[in-house]
mmJSON file of the N, C-alpha and C atoms, coordinates in Angstrom:
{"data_MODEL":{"atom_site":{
"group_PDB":["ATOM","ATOM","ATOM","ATOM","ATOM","ATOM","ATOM","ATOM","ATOM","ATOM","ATOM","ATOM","ATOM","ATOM","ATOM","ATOM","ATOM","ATOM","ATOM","ATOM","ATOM","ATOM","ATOM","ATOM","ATOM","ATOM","ATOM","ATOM","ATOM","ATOM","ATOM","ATOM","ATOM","ATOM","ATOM","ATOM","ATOM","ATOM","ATOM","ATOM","ATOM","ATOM","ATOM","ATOM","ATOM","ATOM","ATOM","ATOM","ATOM","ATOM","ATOM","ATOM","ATOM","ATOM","ATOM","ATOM","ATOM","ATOM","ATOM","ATOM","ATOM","ATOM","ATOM","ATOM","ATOM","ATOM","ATOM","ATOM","ATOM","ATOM","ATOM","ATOM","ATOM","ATOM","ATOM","ATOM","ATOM","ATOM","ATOM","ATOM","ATOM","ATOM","ATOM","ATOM","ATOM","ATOM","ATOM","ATOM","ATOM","ATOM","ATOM","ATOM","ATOM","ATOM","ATOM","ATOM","ATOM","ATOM","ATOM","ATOM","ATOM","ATOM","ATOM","ATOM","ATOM","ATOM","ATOM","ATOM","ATOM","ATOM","ATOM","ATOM","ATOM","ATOM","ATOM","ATOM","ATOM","ATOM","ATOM","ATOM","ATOM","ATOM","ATOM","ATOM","ATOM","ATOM","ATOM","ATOM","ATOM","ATOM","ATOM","ATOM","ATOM","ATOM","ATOM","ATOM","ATOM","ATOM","ATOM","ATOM","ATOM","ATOM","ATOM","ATOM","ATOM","ATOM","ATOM","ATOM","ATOM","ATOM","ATOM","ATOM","ATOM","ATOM","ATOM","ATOM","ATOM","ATOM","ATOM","ATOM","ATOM","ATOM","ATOM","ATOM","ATOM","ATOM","ATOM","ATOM","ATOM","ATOM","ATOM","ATOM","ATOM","ATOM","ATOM","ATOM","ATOM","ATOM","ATOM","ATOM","ATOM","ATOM","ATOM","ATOM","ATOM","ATOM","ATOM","ATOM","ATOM","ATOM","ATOM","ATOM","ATOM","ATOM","ATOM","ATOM","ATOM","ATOM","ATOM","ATOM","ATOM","ATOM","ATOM","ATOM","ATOM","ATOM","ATOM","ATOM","ATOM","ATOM","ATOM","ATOM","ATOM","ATOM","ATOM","ATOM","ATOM","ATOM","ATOM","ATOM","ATOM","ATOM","ATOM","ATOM","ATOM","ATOM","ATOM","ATOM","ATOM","ATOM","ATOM","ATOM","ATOM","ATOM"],
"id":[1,2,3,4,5,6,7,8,9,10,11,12,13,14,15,16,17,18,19,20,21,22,23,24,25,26,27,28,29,30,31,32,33,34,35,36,37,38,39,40,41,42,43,44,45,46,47,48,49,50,51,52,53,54,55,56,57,58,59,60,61,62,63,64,65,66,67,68,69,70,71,72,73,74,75,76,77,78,79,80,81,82,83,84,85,86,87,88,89,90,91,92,93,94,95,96,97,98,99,100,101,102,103,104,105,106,107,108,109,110,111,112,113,114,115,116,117,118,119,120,121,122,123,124,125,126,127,128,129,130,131,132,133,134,135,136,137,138,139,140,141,142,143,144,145,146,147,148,149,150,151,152,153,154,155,156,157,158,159,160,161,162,163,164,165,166,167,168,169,170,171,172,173,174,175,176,177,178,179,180,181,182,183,184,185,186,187,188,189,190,191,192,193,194,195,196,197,198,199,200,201,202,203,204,205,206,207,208,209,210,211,212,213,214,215,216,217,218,219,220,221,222,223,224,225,226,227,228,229,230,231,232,233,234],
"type_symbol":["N","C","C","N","C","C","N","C","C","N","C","C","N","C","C","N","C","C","N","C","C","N","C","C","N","C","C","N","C","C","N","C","C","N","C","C","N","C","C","N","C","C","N","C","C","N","C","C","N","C","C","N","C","C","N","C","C","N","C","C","N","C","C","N","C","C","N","C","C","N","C","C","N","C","C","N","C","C","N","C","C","N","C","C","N","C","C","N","C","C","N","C","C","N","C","C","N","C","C","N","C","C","N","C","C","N","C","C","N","C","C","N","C","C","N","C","C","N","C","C","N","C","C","N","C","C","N","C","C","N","C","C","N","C","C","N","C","C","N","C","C","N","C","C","N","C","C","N","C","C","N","C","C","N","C","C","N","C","C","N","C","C","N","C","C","N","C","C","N","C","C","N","C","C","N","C","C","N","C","C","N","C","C","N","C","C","N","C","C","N","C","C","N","C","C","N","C","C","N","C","C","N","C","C","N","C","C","N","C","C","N","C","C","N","C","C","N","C","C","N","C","C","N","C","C","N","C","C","N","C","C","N","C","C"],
"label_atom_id":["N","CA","C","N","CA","C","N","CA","C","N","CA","C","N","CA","C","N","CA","C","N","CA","C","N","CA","C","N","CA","C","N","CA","C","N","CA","C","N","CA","C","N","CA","C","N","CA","C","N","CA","C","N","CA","C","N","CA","C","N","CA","C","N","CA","C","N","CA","C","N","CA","C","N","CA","C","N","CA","C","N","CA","C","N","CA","C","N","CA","C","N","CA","C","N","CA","C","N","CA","C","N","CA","C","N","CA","C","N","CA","C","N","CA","C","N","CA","C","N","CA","C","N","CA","C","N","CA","C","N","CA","C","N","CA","C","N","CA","C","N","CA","C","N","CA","C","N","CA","C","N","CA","C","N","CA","C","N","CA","C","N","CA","C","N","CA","C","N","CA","C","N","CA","C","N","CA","C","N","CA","C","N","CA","C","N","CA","C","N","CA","C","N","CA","C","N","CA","C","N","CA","C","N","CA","C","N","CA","C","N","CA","C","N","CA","C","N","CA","C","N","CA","C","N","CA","C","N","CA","C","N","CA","C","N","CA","C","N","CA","C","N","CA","C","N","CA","C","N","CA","C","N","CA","C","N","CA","C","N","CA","C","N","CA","C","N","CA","C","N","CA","C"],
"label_alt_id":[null,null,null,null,null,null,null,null,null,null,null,null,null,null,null,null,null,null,null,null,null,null,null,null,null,null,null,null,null,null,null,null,null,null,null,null,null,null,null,null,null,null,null,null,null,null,null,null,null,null,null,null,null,null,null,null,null,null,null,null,null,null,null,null,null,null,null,null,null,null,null,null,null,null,null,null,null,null,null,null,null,null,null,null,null,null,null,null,null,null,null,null,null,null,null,null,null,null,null,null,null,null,null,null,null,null,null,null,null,null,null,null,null,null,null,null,null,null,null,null,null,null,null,null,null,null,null,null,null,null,null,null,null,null,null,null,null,null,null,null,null,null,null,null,null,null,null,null,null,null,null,null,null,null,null,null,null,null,null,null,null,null,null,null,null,null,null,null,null,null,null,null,null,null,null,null,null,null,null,null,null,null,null,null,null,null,null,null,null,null,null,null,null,null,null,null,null,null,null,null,null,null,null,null,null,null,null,null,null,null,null,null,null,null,null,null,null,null,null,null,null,null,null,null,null,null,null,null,null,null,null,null,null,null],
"label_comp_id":["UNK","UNK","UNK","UNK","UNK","UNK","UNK","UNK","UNK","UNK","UNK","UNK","UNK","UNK","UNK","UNK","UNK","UNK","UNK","UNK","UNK","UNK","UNK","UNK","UNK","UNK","UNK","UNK","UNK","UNK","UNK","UNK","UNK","UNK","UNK","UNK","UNK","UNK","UNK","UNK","UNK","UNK","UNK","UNK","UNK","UNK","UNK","UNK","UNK","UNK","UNK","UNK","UNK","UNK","UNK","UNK","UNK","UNK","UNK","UNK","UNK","UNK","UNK","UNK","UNK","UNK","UNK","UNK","UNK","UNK","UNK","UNK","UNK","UNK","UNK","UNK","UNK","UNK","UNK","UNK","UNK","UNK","UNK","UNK","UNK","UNK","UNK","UNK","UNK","UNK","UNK","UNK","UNK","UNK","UNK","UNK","UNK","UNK","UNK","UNK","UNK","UNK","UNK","UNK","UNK","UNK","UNK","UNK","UNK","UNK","UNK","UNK","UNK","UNK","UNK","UNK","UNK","UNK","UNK","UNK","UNK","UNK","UNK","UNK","UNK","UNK","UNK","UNK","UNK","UNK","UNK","UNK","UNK","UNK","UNK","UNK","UNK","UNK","UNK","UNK","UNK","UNK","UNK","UNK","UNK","UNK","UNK","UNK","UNK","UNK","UNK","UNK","UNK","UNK","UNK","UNK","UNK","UNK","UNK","UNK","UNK","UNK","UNK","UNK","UNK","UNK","UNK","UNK","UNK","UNK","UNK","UNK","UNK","UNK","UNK","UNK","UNK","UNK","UNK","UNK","UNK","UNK","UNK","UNK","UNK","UNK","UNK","UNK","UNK","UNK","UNK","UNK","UNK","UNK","UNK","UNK","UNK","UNK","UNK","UNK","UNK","UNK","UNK","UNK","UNK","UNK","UNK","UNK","UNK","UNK","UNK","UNK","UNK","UNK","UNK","UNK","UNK","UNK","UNK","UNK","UNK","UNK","UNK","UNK","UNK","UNK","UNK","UNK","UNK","UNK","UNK","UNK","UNK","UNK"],
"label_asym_id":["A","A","A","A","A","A","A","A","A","A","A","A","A","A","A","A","A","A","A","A","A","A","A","A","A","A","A","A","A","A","A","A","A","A","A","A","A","A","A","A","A","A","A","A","A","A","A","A","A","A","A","A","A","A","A","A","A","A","A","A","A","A","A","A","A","A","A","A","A","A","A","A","A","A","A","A","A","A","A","A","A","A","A","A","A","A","A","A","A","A","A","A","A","A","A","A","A","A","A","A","A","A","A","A","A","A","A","A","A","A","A","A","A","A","A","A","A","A","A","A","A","A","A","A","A","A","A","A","A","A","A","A","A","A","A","A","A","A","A","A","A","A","A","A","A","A","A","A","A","A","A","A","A","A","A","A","A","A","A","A","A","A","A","A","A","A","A","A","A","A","A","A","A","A","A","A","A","A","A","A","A","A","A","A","A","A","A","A","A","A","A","A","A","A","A","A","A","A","A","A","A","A","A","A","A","A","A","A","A","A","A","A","A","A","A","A","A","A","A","A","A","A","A","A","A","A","A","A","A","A","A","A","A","A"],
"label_entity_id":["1","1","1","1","1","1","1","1","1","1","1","1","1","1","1","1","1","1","1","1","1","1","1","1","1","1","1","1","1","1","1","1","1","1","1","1","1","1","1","1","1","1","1","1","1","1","1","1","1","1","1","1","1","1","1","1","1","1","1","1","1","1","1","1","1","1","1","1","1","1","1","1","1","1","1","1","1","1","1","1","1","1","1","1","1","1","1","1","1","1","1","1","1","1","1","1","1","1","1","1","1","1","1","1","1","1","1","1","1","1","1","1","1","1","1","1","1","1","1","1","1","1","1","1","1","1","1","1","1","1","1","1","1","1","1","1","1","1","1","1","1","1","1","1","1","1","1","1","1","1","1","1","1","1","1","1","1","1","1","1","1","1","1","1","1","1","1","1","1","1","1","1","1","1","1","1","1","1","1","1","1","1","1","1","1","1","1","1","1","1","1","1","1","1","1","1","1","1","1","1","1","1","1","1","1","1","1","1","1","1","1","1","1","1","1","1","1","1","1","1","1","1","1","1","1","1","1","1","1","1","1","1","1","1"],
"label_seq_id":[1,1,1,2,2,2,3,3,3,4,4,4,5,5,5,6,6,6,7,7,7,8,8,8,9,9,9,10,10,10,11,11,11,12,12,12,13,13,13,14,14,14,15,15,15,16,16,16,17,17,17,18,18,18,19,19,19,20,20,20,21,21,21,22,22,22,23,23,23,24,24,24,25,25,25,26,26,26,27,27,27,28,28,28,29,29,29,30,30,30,31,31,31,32,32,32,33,33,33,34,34,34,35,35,35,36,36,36,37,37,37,38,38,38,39,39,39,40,40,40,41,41,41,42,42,42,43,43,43,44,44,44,45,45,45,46,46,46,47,47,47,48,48,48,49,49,49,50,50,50,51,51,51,52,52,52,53,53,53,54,54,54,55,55,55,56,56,56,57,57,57,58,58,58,59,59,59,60,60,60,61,61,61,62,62,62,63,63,63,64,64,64,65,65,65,66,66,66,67,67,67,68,68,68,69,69,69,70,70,70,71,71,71,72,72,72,73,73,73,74,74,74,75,75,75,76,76,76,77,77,77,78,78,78],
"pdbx_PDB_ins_code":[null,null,null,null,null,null,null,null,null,null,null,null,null,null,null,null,null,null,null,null,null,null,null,null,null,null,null,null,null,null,null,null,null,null,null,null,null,null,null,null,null,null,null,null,null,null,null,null,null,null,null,null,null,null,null,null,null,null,null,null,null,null,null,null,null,null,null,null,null,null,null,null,null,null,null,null,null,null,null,null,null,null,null,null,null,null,null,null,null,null,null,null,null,null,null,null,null,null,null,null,null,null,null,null,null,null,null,null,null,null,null,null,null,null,null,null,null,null,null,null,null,null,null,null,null,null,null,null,null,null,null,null,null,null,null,null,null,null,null,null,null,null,null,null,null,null,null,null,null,null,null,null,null,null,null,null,null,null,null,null,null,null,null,null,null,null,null,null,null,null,null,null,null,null,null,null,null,null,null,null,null,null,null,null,null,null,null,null,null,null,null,null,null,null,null,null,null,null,null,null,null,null,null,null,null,null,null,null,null,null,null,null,null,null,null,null,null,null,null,null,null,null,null,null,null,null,null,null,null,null,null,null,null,null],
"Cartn_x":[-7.629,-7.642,-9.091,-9.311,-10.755,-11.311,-12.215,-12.502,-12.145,-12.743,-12.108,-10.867,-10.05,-8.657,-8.186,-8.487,-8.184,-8.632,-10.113,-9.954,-9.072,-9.186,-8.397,-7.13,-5.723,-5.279,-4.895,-5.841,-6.017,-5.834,-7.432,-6.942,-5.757,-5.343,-3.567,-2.543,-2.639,-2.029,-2.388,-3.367,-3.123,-3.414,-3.024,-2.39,-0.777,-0.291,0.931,1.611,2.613,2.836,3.013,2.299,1.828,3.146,4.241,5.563,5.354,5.477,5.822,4.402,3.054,2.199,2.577,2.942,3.579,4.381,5.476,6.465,5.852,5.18,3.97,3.374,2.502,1.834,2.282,3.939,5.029,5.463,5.394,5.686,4.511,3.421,2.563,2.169,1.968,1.985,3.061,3.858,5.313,5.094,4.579,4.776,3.555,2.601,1.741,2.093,3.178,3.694,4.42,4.332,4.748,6.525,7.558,8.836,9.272,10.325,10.644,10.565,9.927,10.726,11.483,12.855,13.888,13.711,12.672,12.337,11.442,10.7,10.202,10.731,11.681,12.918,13.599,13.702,15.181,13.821,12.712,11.891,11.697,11.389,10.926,12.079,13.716,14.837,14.639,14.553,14.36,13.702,12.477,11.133,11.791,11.927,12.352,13.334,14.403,15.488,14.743,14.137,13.714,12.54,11.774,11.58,12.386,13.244,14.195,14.729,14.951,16.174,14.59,13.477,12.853,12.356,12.439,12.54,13.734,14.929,15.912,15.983,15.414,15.254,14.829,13.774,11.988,11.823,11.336,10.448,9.181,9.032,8.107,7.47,6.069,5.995,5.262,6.267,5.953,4.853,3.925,2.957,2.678,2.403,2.701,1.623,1.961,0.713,-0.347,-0.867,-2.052,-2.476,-1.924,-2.709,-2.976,-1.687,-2.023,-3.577,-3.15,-4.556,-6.066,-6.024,-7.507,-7.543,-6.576,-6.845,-7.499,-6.405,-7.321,-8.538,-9.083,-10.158,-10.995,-10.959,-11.524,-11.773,-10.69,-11.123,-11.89,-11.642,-12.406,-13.825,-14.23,-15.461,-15.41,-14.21,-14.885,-14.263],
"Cartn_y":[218.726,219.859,220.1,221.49,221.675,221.75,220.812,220.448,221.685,222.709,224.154,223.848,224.309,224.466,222.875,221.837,220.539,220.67,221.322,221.381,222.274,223.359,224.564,223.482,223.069,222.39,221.405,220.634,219.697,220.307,221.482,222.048,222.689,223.353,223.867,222.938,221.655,220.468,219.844,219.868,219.207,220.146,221.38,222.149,221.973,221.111,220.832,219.805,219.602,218.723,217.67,216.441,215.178,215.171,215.066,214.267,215.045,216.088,216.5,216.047,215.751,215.309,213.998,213.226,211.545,211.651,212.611,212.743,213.409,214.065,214.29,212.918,212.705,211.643,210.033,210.221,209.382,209.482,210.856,210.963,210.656,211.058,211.273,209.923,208.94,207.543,207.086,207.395,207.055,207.071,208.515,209.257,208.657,207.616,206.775,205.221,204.675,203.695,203.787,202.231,202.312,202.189,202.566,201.487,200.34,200.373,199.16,198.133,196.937,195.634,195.209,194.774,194.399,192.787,192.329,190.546,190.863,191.286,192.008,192.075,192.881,193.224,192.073,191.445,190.041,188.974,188.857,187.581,188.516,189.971,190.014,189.84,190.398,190.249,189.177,187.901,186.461,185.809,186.673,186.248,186.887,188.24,188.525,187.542,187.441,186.171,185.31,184.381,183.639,183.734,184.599,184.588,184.787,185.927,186.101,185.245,183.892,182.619,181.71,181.906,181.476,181.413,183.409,183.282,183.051,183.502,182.84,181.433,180.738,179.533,179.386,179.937,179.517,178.743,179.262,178.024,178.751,179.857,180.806,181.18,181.941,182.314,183.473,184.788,186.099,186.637,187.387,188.304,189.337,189.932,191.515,192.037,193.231,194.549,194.072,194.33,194.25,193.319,192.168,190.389,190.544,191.136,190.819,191.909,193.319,193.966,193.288,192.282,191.613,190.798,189.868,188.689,189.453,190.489,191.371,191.73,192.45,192.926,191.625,190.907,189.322,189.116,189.17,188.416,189.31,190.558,191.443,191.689,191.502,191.509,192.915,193.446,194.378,194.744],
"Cartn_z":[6.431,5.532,5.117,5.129,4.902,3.529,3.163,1.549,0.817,0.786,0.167,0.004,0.909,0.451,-0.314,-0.159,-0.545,-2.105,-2.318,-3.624,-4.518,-3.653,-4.594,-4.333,-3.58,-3.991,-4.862,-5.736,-6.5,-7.609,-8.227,-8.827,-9.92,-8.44,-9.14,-9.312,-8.614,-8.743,-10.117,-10.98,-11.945,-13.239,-13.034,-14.198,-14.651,-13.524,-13.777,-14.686,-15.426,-16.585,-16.187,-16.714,-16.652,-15.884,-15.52,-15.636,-14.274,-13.932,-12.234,-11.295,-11.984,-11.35,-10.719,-11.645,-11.845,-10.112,-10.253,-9.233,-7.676,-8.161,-6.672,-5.974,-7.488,-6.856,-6.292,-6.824,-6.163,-4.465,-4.582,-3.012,-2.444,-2.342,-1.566,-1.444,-2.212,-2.269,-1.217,-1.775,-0.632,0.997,1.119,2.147,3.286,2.834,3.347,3.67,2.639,3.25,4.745,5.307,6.233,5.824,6.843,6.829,6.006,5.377,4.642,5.71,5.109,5.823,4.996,6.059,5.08,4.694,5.845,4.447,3.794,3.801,2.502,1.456,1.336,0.152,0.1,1.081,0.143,0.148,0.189,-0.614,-1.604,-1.862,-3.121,-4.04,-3.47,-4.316,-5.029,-4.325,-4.622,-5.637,-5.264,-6.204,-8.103,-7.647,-8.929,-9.568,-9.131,-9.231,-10.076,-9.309,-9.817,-10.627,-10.852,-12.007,-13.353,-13.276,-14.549,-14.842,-13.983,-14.414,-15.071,-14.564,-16.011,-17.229,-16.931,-18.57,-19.126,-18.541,-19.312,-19.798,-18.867,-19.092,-20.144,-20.711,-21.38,-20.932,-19.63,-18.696,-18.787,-18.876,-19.252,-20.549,-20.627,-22.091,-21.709,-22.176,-21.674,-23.059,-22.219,-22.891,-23.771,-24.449,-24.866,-23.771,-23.95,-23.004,-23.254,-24.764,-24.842,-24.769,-24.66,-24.065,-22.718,-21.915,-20.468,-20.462,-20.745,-20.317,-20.5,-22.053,-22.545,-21.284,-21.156,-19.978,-18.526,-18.004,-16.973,-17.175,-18.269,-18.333,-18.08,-18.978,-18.954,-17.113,-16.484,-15.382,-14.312,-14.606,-13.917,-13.735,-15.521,-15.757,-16.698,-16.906,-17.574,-18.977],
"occupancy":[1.0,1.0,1.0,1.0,1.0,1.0,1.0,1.0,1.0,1.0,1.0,1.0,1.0,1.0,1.0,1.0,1.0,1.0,1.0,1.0,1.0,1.0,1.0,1.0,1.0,1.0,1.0,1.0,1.0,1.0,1.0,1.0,1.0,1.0,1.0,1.0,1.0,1.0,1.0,1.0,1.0,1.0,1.0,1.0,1.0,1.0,1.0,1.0,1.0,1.0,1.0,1.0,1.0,1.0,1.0,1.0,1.0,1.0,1.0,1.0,1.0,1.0,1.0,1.0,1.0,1.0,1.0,1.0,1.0,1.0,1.0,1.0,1.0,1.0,1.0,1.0,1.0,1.0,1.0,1.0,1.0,1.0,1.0,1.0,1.0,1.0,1.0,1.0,1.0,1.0,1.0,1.0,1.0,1.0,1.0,1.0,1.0,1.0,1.0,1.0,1.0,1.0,1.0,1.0,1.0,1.0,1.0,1.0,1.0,1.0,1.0,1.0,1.0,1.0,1.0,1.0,1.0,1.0,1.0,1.0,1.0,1.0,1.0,1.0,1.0,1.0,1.0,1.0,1.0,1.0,1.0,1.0,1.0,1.0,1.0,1.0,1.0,1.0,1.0,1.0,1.0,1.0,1.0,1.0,1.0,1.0,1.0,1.0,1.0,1.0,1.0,1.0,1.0,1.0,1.0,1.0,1.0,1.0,1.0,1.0,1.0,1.0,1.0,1.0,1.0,1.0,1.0,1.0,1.0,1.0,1.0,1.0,1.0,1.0,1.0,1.0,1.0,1.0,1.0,1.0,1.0,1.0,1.0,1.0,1.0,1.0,1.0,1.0,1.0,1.0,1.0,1.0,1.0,1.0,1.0,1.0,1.0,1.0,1.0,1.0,1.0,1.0,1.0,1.0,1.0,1.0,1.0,1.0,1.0,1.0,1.0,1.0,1.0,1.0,1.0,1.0,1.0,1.0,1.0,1.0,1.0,1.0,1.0,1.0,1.0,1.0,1.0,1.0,1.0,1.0,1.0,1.0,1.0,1.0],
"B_iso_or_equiv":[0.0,0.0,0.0,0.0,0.0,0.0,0.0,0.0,0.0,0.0,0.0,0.0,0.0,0.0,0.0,0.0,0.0,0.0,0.0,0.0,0.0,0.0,0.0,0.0,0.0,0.0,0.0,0.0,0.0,0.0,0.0,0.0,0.0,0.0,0.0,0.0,0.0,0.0,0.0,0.0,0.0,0.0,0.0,0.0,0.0,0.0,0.0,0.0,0.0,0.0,0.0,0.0,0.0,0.0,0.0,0.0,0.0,0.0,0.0,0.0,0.0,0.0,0.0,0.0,0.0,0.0,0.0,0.0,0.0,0.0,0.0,0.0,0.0,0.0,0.0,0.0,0.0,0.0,0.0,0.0,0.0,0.0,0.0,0.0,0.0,0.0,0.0,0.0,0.0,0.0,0.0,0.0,0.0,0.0,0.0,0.0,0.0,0.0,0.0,0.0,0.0,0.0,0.0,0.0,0.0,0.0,0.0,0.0,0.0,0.0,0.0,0.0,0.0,0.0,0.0,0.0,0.0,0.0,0.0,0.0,0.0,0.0,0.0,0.0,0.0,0.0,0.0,0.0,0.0,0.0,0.0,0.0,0.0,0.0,0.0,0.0,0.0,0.0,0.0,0.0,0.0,0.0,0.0,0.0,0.0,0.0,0.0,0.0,0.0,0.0,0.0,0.0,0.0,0.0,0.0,0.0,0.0,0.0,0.0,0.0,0.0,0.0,0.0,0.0,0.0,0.0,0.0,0.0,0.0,0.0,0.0,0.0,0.0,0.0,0.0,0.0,0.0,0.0,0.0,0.0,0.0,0.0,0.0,0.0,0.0,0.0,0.0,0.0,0.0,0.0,0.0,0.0,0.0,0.0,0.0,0.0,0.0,0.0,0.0,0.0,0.0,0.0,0.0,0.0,0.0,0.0,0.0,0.0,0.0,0.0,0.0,0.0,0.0,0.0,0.0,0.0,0.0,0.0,0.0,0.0,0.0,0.0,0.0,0.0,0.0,0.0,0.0,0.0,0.0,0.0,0.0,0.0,0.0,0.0],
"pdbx_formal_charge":[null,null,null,null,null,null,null,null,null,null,null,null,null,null,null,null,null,null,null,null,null,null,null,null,null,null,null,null,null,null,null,null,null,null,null,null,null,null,null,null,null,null,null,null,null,null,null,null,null,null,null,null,null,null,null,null,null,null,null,null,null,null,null,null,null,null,null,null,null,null,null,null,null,null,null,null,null,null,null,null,null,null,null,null,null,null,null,null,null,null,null,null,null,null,null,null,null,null,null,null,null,null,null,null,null,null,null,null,null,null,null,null,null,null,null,null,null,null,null,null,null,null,null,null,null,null,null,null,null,null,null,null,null,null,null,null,null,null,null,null,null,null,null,null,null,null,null,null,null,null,null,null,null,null,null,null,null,null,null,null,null,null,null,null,null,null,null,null,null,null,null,null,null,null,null,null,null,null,null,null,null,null,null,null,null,null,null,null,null,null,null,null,null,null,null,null,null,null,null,null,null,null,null,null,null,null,null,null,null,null,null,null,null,null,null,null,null,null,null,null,null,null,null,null,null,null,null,null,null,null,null,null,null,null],
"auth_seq_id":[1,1,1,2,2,2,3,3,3,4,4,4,5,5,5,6,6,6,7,7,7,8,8,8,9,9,9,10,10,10,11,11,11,12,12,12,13,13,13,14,14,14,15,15,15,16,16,16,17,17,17,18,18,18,19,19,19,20,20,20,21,21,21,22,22,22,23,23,23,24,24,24,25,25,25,26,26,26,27,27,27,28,28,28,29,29,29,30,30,30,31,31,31,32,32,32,33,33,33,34,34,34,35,35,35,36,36,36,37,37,37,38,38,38,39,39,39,40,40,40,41,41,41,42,42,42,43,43,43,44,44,44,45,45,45,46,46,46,47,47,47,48,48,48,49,49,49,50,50,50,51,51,51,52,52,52,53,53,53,54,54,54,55,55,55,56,56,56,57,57,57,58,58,58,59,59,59,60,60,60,61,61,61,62,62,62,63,63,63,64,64,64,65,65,65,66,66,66,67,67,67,68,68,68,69,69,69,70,70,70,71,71,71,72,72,72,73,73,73,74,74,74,75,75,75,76,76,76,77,77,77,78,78,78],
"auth_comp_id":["UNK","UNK","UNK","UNK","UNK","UNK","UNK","UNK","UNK","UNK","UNK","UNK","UNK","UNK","UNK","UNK","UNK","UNK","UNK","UNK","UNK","UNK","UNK","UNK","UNK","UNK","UNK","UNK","UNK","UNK","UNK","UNK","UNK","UNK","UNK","UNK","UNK","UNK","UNK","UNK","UNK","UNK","UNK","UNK","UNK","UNK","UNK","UNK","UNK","UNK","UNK","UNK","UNK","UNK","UNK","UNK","UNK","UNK","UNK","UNK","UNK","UNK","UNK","UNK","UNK","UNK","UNK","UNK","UNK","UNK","UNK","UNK","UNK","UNK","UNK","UNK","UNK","UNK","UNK","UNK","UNK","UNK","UNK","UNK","UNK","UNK","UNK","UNK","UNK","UNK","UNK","UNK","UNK","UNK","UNK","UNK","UNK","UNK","UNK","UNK","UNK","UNK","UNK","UNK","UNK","UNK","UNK","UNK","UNK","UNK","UNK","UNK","UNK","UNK","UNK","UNK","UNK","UNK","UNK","UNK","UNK","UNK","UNK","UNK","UNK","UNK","UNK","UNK","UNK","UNK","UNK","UNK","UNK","UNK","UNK","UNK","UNK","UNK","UNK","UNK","UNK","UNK","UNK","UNK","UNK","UNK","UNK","UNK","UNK","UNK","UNK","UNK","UNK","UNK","UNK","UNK","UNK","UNK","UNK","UNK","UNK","UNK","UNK","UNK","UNK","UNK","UNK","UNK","UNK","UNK","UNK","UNK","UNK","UNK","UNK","UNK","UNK","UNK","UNK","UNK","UNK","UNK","UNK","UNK","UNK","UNK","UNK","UNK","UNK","UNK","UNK","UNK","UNK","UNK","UNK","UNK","UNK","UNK","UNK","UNK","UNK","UNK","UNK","UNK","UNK","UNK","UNK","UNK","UNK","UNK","UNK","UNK","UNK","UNK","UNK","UNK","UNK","UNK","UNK","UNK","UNK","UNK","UNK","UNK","UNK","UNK","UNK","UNK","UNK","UNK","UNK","UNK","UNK","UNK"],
"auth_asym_id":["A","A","A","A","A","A","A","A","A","A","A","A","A","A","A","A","A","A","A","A","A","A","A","A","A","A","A","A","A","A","A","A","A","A","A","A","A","A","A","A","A","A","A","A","A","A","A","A","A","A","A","A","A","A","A","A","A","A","A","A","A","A","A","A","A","A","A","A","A","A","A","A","A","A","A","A","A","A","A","A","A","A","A","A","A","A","A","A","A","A","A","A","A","A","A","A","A","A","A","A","A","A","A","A","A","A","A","A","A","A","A","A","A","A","A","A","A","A","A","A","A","A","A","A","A","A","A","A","A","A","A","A","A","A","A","A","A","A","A","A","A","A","A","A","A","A","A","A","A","A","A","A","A","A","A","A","A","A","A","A","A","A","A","A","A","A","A","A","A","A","A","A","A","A","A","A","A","A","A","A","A","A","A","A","A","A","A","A","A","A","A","A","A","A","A","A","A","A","A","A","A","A","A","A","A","A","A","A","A","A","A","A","A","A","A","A","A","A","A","A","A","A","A","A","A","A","A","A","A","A","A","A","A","A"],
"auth_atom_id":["N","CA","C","N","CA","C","N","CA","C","N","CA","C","N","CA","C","N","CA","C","N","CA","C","N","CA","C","N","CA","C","N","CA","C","N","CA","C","N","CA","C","N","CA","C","N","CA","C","N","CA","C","N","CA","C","N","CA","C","N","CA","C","N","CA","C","N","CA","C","N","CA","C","N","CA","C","N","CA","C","N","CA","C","N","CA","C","N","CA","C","N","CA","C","N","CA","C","N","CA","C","N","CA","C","N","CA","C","N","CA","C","N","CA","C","N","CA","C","N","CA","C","N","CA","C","N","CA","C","N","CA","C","N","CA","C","N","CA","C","N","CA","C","N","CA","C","N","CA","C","N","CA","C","N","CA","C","N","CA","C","N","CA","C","N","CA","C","N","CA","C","N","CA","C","N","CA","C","N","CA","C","N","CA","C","N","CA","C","N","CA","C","N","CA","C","N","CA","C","N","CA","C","N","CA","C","N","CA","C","N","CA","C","N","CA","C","N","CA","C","N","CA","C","N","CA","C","N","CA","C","N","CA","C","N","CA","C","N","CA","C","N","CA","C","N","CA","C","N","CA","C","N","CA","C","N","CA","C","N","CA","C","N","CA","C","N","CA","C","N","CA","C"],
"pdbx_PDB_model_num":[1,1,1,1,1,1,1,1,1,1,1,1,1,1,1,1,1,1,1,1,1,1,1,1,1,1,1,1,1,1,1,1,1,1,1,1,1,1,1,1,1,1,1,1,1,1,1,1,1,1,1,1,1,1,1,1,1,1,1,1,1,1,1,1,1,1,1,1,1,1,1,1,1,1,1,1,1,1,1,1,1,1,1,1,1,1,1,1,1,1,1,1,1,1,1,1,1,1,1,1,1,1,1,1,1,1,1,1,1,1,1,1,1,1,1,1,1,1,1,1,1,1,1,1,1,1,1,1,1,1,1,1,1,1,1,1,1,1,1,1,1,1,1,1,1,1,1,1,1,1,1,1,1,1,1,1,1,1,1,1,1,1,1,1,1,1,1,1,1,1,1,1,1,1,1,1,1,1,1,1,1,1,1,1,1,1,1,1,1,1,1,1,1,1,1,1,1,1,1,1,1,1,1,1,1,1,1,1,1,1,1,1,1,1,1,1,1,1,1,1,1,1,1,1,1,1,1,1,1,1,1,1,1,1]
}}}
């Protein structure tokens, strides 16, 4: 696509309300993945699994937002 039209695209693309941008920029994300793999999906099923059976457990000690974001920033550097 030729930068012109790519910008005028963009543009008119984000006069649009936060919430249908969100859903654009869902597909188009999408629309670059490859194919599901289906072990893919049953280790991640798994993984989730097992995590939730530890916090149920409290085998875990879950975060608020704003801790996890300080710790990220922290390790990022920024």
């Amino acid at each position: 696509m030729k930068t012109e039209s790519l910008n005028k695209l963009r543009s008119k693309t984000l006069m649009y309300p936060e919430a249908e941008r969100a859903e654009l920029a869902h597909a188009l994300v999408k629309s670059l993945d490859a194919p599901d793999d289906a072990g893919a999906l049953e280790a991640w099923k798994k993984e989730i699994l097992r995590r939730l059976a530890e916090i149920d457990a409290g085998a875990v000690k879950l975060i608020d937002r704003d801790e996890f974001r300080r710790r990220i920033q922290a390790r990022i550097g920024g």
